[in-house]
Wavefront OBJ file of the C-alpha trace (Angstrom):
o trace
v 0.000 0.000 0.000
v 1.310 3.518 -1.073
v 1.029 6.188 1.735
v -1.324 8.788 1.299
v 0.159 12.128 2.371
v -2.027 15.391 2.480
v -0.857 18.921 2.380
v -2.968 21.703 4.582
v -5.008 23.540 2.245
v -4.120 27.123 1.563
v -6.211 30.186 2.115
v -7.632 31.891 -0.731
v -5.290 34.991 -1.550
v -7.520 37.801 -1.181
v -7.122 40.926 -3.194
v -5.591 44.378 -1.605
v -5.941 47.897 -2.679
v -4.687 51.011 -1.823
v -6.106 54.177 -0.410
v -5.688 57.028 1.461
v -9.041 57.962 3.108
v -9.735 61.908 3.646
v -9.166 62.886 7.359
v -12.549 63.924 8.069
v -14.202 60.564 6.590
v -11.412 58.483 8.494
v -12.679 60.239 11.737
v -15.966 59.232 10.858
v -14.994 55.620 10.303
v -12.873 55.743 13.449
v -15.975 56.671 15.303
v -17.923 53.918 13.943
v -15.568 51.284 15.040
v -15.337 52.688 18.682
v -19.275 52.550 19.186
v -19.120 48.726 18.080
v -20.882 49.042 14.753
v -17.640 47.541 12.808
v -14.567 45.422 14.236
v -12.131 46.634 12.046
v -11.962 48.488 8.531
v -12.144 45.726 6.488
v -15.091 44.789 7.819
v -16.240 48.284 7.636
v -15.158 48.345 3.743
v -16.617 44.889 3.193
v -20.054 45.834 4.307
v -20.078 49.261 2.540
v -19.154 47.474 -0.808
v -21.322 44.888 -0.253
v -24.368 47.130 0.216
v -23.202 49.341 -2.961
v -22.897 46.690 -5.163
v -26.565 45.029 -4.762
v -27.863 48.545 -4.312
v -26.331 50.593 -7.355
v -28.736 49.988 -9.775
v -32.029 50.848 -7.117
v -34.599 52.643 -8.487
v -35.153 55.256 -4.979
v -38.191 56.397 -6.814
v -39.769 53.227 -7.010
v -38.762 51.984 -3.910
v -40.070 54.647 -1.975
v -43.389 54.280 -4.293
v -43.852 50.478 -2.644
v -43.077 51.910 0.500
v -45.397 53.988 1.140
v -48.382 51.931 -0.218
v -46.832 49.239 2.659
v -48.275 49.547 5.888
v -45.195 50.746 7.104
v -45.659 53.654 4.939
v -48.962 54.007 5.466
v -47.802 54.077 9.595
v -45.032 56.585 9.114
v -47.082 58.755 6.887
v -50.007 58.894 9.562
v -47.390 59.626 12.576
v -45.785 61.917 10.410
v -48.991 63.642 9.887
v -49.860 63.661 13.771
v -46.914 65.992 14.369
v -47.825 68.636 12.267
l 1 2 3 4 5 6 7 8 9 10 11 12 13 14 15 16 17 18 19 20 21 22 23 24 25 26 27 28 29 30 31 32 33 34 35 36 37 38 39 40 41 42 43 44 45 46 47 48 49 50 51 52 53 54 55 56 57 58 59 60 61 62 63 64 65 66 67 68 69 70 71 72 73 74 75 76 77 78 79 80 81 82 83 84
């Protein structure tokens, strides 16, 4: 019998690019990751790509059309008009 021998399986080599972010947006991001919202950038930058890339081609118009025919909309736009 021929010995089987195995080699550990290497991690997928992920992509890097990079960027210097603007002061005033890193502060922002900073922020975010001190009140617990994101554990580190790349998770940060991860979630923020994620959500522009299946939201880029959204039709806002639409979507807020559906909306407010929901009864969510139809909530919000009666306790919006109780404050007036």
């Amino acid at each position: 019998m021929v010995p089987v021998t195995t080699t550990p399986r290497r991690r997928q080599i992920k992509p890097t690019t990079g960027y210097k972010i603007p002061p005033d947006i890193k502060r922002n991001l900073d922020r975010l990751i001190s009140d617990g919202e994101f554990v580190s950038y790349a998770d940060m930058f991860t979630a923020a790509l994620r959500f522009w890339v299946e939201n880029r081609k959204l039709d806002i118009g639409k979507a807020v059309e559906e909306f407010l025919v929901s009864e969510g909309g139809q909530a919000a736009l009666k306790k919006a008009m109780k404050k007036k």
